[in-house]
N, C-alpha and C positions, 0 to 999 in steps of 0.2 A: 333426296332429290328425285331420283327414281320413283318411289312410291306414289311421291306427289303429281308424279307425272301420268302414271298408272291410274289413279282416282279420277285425273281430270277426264279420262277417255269414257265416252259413252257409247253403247252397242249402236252400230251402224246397221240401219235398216235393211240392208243388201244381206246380212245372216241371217240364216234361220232362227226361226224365233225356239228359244229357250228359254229355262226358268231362269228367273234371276237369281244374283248370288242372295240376297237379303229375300228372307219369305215374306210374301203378300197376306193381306188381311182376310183373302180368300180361301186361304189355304187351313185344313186341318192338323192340328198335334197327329200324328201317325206312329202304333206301333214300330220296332226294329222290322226291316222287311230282309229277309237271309238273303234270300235270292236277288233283291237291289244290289243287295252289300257285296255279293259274291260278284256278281258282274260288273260293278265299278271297281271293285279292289285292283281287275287288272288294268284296269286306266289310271291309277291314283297315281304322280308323281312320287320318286323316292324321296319323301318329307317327310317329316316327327311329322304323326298324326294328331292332331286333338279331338276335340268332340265332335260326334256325329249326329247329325239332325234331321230328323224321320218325321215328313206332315205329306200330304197328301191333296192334290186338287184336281179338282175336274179335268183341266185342260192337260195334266200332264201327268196322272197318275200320281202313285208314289214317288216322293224326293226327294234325294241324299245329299244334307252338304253336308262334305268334311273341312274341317280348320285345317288346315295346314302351317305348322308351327314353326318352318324354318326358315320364317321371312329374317333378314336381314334389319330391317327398319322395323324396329318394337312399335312404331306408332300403328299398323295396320296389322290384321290378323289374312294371310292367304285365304282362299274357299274355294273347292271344288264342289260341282251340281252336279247331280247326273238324276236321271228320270227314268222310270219304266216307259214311258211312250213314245220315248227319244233317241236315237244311236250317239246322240253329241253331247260332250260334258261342255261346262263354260268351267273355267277357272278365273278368279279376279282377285278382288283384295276388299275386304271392310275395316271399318275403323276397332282396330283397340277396343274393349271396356263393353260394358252394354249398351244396351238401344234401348231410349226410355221415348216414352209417348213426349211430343213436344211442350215446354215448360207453357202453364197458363198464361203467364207474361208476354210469352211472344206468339201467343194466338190471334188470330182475326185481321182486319185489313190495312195493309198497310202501303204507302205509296211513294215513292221515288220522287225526294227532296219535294215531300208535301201534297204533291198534285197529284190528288185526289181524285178529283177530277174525269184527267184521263185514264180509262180501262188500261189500257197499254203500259202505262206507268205503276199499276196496284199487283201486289205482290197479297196474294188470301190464304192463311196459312191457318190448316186446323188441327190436331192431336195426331193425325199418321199423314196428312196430307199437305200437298201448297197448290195453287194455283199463279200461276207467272202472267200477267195482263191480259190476254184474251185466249189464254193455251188451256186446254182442259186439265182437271185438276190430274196430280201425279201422288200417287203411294208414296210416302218418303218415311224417311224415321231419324230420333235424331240421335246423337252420341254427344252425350255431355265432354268426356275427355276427347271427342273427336280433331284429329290433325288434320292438315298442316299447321296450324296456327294454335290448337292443344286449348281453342274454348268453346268447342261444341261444332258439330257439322253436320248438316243435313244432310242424310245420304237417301239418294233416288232410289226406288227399288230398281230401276234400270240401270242402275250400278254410277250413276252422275253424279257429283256432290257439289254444296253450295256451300260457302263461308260467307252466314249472316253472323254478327256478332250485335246479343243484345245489349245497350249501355241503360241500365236500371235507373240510373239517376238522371239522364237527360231524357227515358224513354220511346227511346231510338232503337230500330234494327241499321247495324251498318253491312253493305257489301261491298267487298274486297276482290277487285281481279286487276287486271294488267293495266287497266286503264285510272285505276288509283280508286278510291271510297266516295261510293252514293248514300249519302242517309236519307232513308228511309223512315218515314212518319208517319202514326197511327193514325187513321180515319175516322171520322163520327161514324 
């Protein structure tokens, strides 16, 4: 419950801006950088560490996320950031498993019980990206065993996540929140 609660939250614009837990498309593979490592180690909570991932971007220099492996809820993996250009680490949570480019299937336009139509209602989803009806597009990536619901989740790189679930046989995206299930229809 917890974790699912954790995932729903997204960075509030009132923080400084830092790298997201998930890397960007912008972002380079990076050698180990010693000096990174050394100077986040003393920020690392006392967690079982996992792996450590080293890429590098423009806006923020070299990047360190460490997994942090003593989540409680097997469905997400912890992550600490931390940056050469930045005094502040973010910690959060990604999904379990890997992050694979989004399934061909559930590419291209799709709309909110059919209506097409209106912009506001199309949901445009491409292999690292979605765009939500007239919102500029957003970096996401997706997790096939990704939780709460354990059949794939789109996670934001601004750490937000979305539970579309695709039905192959009626070839439907459906969405799931509080307010109960919108299916979602492909567009010419």
């Amino acid at each position: 419950m917890l974790a699912a609660a954790l995932v729903g939250c997204s960075r509030d614009t009132a923080f400084p801006d830092l790298p997201p837990i998930v890397a960007e498309s912008n972002e380079s593979a990076a050698a180990q950088n010693d000096a990174l490592l050394e100077r986040c180690r003393g920020r690392l909570p006392t967690a079982k560490i996992g792996e450590l991932h080293f890429s590098h971007s423009e806006k923020w220099g070299d990047i360190l996320r460490v997994d942090l492996l003593d989540n409680p809820d097997s469905n997400v993996v912890g992550r600490m950031v931390c940056s050469e250009k930045n005094a502040n680490n973010v910690v959060g949570v990604v999904p379990a498993g890997s992050e694979e480019p989004l399934p061909e299937q559930m590419r291209g336009v799709w709309a909110a019980n059919g209506d097409c139509a209106t912009i506001a209602r199309r949901a445009v989803f491409s292999a690292t990206g979605a765009a939500m009806g007239d919102q500029p597009p957003s970096e996401m990536r997706y997790y096939p065993q990704g939780q709460p619901l354990g059949k794939g989740a789109l996670w934001w790189t601004n750490g937000t996540w979305s539970q579309f679930v695709y039905d192959a046989e009626r070839d439907v995206m459906q969405w799931s929140d509080k307010r109960g299930v919108t299916i979602y229809r492909r567009c010419p």
